[in-house]
Each structure stands twice: as structure tokens, then as C-alpha cells.
MARLUM-975054 format. One line per field, with one value per atom (N, C-alpha, C): residue number from 1; atom name; x, y, z. Coordinates in steps of 0.02 Angstrom, whole numbers, plus 50000, padded with zeros to 5 digits. Example, Ala and Ser with C-alpha at 12.3 -4.5 7.8 and 13.67 -1.06 7.14 Angstrom:
BEGIN
pos	1_1_1_2_2_2
site	N_CA_C_N_CA_C
east	50660_50615_50660_50642_50684_50645
north	49716_49775_49835_49888_49947_50002
up	50390_50390_50390_50354_50357_50394
END
This chain:
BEGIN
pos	1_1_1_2_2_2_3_3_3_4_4_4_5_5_5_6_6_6_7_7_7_8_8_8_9_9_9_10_10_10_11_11_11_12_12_12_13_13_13_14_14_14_15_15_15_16_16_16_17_17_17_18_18_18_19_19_19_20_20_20_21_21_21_22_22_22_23_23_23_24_24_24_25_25_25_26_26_26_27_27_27_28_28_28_29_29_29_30_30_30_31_31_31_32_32_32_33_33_33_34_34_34_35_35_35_36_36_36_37_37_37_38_38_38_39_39_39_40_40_40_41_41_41_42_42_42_43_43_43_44_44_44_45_45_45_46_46_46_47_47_47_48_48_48_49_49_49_50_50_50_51_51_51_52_52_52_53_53_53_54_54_54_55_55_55_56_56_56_57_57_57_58_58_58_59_59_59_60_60_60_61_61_61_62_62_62_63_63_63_64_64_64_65_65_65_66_66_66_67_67_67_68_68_68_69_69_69_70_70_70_71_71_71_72_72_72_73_73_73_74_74_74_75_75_75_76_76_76_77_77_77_78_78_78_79_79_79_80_80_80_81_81_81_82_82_82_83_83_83_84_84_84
site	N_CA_C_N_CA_C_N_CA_C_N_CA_C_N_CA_C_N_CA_C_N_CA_C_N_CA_C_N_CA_C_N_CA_C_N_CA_C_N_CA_C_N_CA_C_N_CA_C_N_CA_C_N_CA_C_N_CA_C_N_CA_C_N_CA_C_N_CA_C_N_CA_C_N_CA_C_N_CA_C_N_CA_C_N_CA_C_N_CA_C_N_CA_C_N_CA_C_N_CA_C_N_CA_C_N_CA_C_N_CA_C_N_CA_C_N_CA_C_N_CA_C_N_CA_C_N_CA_C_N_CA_C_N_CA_C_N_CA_C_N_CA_C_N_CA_C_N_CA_C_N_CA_C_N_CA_C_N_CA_C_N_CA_C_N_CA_C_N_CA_C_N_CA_C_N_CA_C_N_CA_C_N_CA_C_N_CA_C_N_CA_C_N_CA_C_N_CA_C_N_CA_C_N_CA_C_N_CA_C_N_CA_C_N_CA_C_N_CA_C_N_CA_C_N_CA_C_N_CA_C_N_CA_C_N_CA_C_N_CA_C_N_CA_C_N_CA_C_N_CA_C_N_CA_C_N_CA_C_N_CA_C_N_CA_C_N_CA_C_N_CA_C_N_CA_C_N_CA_C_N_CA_C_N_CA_C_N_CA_C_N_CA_C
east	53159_53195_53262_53320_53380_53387_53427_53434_53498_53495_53561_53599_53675_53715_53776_53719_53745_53819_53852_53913_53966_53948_53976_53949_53885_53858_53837_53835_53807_53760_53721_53688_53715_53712_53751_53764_53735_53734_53778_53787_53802_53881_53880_53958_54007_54038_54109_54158_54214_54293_54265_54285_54295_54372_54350_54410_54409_54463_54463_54413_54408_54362_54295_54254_54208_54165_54111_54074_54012_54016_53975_53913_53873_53817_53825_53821_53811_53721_53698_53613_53596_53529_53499_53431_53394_53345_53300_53248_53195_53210_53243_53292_53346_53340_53412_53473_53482_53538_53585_53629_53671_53720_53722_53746_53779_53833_53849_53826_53811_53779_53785_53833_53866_53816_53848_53796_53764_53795_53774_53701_53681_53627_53568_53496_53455_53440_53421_53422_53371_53382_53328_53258_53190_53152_53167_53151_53163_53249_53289_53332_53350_53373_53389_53457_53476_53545_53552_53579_53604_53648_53681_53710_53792_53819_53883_53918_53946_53964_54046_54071_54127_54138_54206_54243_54223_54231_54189_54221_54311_54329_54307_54298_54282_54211_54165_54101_54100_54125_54132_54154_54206_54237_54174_54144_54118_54045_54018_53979_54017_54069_54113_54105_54086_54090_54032_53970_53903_53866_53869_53821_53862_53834_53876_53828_53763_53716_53673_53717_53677_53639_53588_53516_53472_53432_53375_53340_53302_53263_53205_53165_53112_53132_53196_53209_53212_53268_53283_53233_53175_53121_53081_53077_53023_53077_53154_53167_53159_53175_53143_53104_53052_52959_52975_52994_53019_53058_53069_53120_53061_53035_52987_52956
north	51395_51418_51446_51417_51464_51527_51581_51636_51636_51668_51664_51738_51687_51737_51762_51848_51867_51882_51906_51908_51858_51792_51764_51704_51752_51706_51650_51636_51542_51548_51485_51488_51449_51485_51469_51386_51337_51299_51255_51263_51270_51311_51346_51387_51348_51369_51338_51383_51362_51414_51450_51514_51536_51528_51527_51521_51574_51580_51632_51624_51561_51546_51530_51551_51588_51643_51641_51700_51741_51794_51825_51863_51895_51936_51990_52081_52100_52125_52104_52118_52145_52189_52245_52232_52233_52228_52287_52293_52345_52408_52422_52444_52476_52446_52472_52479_52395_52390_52320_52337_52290_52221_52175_52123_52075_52023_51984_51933_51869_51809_51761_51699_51679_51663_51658_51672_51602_51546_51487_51471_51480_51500_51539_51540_51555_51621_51666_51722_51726_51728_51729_51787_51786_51828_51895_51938_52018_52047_52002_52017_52033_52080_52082_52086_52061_52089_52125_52183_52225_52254_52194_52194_52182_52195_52158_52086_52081_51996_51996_51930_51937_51901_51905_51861_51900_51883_51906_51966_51979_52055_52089_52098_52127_52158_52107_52122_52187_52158_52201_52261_52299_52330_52363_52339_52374_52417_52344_52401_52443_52437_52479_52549_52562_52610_52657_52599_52617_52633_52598_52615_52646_52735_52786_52817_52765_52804_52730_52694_52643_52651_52709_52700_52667_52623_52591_52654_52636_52688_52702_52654_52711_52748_52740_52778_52850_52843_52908_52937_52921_52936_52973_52939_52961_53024_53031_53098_53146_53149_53177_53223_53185_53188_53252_53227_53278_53344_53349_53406_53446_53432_53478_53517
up	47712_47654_47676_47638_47646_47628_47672_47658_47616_47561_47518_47548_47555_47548_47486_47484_47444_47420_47498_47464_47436_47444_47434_47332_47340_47278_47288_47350_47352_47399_47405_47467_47528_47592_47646_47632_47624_47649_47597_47543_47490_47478_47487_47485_47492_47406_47394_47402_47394_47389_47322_47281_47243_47182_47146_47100_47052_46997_46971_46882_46887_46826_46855_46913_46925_46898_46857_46813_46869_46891_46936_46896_46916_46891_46929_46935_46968_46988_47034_47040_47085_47064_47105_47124_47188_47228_47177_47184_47184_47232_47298_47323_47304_47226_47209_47256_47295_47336_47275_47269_47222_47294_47230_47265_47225_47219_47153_47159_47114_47117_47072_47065_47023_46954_46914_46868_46830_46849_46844_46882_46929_46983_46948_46971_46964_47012_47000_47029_47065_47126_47174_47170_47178_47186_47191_47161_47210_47160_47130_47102_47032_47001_46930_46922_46869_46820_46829_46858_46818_46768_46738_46651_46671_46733_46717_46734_46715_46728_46717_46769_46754_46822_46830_46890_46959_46991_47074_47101_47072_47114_47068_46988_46940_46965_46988_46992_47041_47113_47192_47154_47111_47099_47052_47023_46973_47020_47088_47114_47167_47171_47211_47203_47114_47067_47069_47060_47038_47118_47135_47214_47271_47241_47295_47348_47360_47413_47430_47485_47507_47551_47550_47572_47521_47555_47507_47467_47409_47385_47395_47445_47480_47540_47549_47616_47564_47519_47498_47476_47439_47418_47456_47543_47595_47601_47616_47646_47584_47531_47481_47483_47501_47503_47551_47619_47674_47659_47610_47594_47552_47513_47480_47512
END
């Protein structure tokens, strides 16, 4: 199985140039780690929407915004736990 790469929205093998009439998804793991993924494409296992869409710097920019603690969320969860 190919590993998709995310930052680019395609899968390696597969990866085109980008253009600006390109429609992205921005999507989040169970992890709650975000990533974009063109939105023509089927969303791989393990991935959701997370509701914005739009051209590919729009997207980067928007999780530029939203994801200000890229630890996975059972990490943050386990130190958490540790702090109680």
C-alpha cells in the first residue's frame, strides 16, 4: 500500500504540480494532528474533515491558525494523567 503524502494532497506516486484552481480539505487524525488533502480524493482511513476547504495556502494557513500544540492527543492526555 502507498503511503500518502500528506503535505502535498496526493499520493507519492501520483503527485502532480499544484495549481491555483486546486480545492483542498483541511483533515484531522483521531490524534487530532491536521493535514490538507485535495478534496477531489477519497479520504484515507483514520481521517476526517475538519470543515474547511479551499485552495491549498488557504488551507496550510488556516491550520497554521488552529493547531497550536502538535503533540498527538494521547501524548497530551498521558502527561495530563501525570500531572494530577
Amino acid at each position: 500500500m502507498t503511503q500518502p503524502d500528506f503535505a502535498n494532497g496526493a499520493d507519492a506516486e501520483e503527485a502532480r504540480p499544484d495549481t491555483d484552481e486546486e480545492e483542498y480539505l483541511v483533515v484531522r487524525n483521531d490524534e487530532e494532528q491536521y493535514s490538507i488533502w485535495r478534496a477531489d480524493r477519497e479520504l484515507p482511513a483514520g481521517w476526517h474533515p475538519e470543515g474547511m476547504r479551499g485552495g491549498r495556502q488557504a488551507c496550510l494557513d488556516h491550520i497554521g491558525v488552529i493547531w497550536t500544540d502538535m503533540r498527538p492527543l494521547s501524548l497530551r492526555r498521558r502527561l495530563a494523567g501525570a500531572d494530577a
